[in-house]
C-alpha positions as CSV (number, residue, x, y, z in Angstrom):
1,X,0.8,12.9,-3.1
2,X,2.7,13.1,-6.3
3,X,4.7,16.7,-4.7
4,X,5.5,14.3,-1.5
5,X,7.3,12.0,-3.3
6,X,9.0,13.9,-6.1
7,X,10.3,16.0,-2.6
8,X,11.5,12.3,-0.9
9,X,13.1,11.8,-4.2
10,X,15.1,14.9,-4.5
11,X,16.5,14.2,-1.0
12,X,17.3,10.4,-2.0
13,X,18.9,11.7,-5.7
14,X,21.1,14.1,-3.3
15,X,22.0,12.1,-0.9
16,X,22.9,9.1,-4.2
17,X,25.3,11.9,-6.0
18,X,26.9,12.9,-2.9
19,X,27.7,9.1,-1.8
20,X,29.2,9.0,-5.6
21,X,31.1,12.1,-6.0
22,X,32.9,11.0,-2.7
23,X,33.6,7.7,-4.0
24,X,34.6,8.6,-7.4
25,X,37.0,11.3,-5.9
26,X,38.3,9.2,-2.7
27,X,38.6,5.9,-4.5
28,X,40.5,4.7,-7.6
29,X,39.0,2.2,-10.0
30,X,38.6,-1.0,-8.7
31,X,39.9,0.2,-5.4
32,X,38.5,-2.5,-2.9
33,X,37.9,-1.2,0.8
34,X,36.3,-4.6,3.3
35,X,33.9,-3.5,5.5
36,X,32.7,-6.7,6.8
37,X,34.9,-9.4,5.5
38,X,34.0,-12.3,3.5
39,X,30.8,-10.4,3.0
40,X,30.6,-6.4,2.5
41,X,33.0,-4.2,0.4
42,X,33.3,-0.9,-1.5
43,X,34.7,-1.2,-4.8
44,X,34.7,1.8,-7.3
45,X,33.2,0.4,-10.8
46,X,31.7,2.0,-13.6
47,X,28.6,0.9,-14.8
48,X,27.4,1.4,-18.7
49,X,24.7,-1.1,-18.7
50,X,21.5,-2.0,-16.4
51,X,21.6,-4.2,-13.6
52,X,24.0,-7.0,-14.3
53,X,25.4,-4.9,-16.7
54,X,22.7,-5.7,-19.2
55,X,22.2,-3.4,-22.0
56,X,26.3,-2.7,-21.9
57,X,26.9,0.5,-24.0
58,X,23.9,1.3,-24.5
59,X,23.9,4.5,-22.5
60,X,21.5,6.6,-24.7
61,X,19.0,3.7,-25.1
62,X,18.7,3.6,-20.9
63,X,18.3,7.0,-20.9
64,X,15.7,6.8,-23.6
65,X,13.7,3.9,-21.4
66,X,14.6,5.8,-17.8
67,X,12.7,9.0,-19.4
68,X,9.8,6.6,-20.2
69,X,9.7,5.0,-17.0
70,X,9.6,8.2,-15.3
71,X,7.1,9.6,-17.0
72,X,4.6,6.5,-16.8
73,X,5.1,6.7,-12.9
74,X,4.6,10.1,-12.9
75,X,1.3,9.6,-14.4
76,X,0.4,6.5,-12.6
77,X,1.0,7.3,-8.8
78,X,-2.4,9.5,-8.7
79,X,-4.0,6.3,-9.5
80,X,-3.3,4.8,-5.7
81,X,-4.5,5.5,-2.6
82,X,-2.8,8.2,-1.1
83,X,-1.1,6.1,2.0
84,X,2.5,6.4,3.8
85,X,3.8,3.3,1.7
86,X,3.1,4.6,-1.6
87,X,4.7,8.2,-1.3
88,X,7.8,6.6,0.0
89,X,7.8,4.1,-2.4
90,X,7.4,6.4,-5.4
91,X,9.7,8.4,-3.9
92,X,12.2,5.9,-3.7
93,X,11.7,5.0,-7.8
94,X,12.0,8.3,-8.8
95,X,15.6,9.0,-6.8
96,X,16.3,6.0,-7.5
97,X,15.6,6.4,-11.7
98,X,16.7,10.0,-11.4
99,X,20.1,9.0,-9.4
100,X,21.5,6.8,-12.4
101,X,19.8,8.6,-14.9
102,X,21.9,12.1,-14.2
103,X,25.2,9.5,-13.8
104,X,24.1,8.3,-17.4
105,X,23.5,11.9,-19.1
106,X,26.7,13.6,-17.4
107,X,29.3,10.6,-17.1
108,X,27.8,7.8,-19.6
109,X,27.6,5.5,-17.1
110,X,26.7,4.8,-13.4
111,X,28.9,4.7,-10.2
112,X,28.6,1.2,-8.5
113,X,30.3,0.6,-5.5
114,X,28.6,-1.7,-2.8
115,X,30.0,-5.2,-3.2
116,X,28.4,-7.6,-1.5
117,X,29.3,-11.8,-1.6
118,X,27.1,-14.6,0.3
119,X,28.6,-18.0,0.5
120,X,30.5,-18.4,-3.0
121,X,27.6,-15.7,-4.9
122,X,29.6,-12.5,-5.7
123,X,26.7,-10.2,-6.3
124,X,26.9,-7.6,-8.7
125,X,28.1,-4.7,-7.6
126,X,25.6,-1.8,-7.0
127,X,25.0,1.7,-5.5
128,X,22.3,3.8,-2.9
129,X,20.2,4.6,-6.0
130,X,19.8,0.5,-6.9
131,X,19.1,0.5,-3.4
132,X,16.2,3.0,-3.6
133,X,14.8,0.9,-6.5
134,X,13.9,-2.3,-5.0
135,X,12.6,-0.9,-1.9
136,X,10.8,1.6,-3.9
137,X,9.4,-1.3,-6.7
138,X,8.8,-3.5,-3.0
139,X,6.4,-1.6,-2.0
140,X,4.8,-0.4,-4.9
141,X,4.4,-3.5,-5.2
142,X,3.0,-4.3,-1.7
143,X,0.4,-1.9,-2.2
144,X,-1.0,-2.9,-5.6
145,X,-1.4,-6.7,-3.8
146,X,-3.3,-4.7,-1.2
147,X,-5.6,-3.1,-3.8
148,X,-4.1,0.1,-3.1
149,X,-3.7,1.3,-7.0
150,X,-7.5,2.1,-6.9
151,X,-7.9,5.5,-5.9
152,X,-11.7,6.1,-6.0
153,X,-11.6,9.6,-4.8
C-alpha cells in the first residue's frame, strides 16, 4: 500500500514543481492574473513560513518538522486497512509534504499562488501542494472515523 502511495505522490510532487516553475518564470512577484472575478486569482508570492505564514523565517525549523512528519506517516500508513481512500490520501500528504519541502530546501521558501476571496475574507494565498494536504489529511481522517487505522492482517 505504502509503494501505491509514495507512486501517487511522486506524480502529485511533479505535477506541484511544474505548476511552480511556470509560475515563478511566467509571473513576476505579486503579479495578479483574475480568473473568476471578485473570487479566484493567481498571484505569485513567496512563502517562508507555514500556512498563514506562521513560523515566518523559520525555513530550517519546517524542514526539520516536514522530515518528522514524513517519516511518522511513513511508518504509520501500514497500520490502516489497505482501502482506495487511504492510498490516495497518503499519497496526497506525502506530495503534498514533499512538494513544499523541496521549495523549502532549494529556494528557502514556498511558491504560493492561488488567491482565493469569499465575501470580504481574502484567504491566504496557497498552491497545488496545500491543496494535496487537506484532501490528503480529509481523508486520512475519514478513514480513522471509520475504524480504518486498524489493520489486523
Amino acid at each position: 500500500m505504502r509503494k501505491k502511495s509514495l507512486f501517487i505522490a511522486g506524480g502529485l510532487c511533479l505535477i506541484d514543481q511544474i505548476i511552480k516553475i511556470l509560475i515563478n518564470n511566467f509571473f513576476s512577484y505579486a503579479q495578479k492574473i483574475t480568473l473568476i472575478p471578485h473570487f479566484l486569482f493567481l498571484t505569485k508570492v513567496y512563502n517562508t513560513g507555514a500556512a498563514w505564514s506562521i513560523l515566518t523565517d523559520k525555513v530550517y525549523l519546517l524542514i526539520i518538522i516536514a522530515l518528522i512528519a514524513l517519516a511518522f506517516l511513513l511508518n504509520y500508513q501500514p497500520k490502516f486497512v489497505p482501502k482506495i481512500r487511504t492510498i490516495i490520501g497518503f499519497a496526497c500528504i506525502y506530495g503534498g509534504l514533499i512538494g513544499n519541502l523541496f521549495d523549502r530546501i532549494i529556494r528557502k521558501w514556498v511558491i504560493d499562488y492561488i488567491e482565493v476571496h469569499i465575501f470580504s475574507y481574502h484567504f491566504p494565498i496557497f498552491n497545488f501542494a496545500d491543496i494535496c494536504l487537506v484532501v490528503g489529511f480529509i481523508l486520512v481522517m475519514l478513514a480513522i472515523i471509520k475504524g480504518e487505522d486498524k489493520n489486523e492482517s
